[in-house]
C-alpha positions in Angstrom: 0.0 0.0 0.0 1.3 3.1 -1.4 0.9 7.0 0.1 -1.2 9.5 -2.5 2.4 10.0 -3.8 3.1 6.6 -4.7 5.7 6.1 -1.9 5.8 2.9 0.1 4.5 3.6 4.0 6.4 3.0 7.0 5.7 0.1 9.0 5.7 2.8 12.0 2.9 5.0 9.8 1.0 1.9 9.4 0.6 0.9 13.0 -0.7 4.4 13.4 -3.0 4.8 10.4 -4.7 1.5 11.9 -4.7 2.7 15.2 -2.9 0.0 16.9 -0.7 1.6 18.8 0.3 0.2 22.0 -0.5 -3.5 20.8 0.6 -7.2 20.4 1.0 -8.1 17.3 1.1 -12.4 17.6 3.0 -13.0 14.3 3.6 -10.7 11.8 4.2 -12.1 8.0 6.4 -10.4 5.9 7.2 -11.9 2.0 7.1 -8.8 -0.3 9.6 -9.9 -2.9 12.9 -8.4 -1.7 11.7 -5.0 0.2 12.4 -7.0 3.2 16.0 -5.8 2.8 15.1 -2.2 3.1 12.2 -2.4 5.8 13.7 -4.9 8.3 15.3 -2.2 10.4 11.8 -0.1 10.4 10.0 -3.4 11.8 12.3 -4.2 14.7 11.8 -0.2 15.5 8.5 -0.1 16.7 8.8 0.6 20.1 8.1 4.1 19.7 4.5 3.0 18.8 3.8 0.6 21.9 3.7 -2.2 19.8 4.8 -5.6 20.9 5.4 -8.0 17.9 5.6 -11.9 19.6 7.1 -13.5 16.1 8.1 -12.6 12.9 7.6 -15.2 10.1 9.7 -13.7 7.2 10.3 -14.9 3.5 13.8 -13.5 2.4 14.6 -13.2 -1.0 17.8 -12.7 -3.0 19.9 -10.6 -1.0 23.7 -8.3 -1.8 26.6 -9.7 0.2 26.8 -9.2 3.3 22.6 -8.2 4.4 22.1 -11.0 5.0 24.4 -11.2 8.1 23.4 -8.2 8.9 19.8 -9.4 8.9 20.2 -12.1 11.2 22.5 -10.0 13.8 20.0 -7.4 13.5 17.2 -10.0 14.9 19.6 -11.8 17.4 20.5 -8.4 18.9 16.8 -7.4 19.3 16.2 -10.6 21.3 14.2 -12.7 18.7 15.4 -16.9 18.1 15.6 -18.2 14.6 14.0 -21.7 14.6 14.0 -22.4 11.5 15.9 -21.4 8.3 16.2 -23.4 4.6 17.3 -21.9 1.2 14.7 -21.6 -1.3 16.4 -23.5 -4.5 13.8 -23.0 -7.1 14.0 -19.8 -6.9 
């Protein structure tokens, strides 16, 4: 979902345009076809909005070099578990 001006929104404007501030969210699924690489940092932010996110169920696709790394530290280092992780080879 796109602003009037064709931008993508915010995972932070989201939370407030539907007004669930101050939440739990039990999983949230994310697959959108490689803007994970761009958003993740925005998702794990949210504590400004009061949301709580339980789990994250997340389909990563082709990434540059090192994101990937950076990806997982990023999720280790905000306290999250990977339980389960396998290479998509038709892809």
């Amino acid at each position: 979902n796109g602003n009037d001006d064709g931008k993508m929104k915010t995972f932070s404007e989201t939370i407030q345009e539907l007004n669930h501030k101050k939440r739990t969210i039990s999983i949230l699924a994310i697959d959108c076809n490689g803007c994970e690489w761009s958003v993740y940092p925005d998702l794990f932010n949210v504590r400004a909005t009061g949301v709580t996110i339980d789990q994250f169920l997340v389909r990563l696709h082709g990434a540059p070099g090192q994101t990937v790394n950076d990806f997982f530290k990023h999720v280790y280092g905000k306290n999250y578990v990977t339980f389960h992780r396998e290479p998509e080879v038709w892809e």
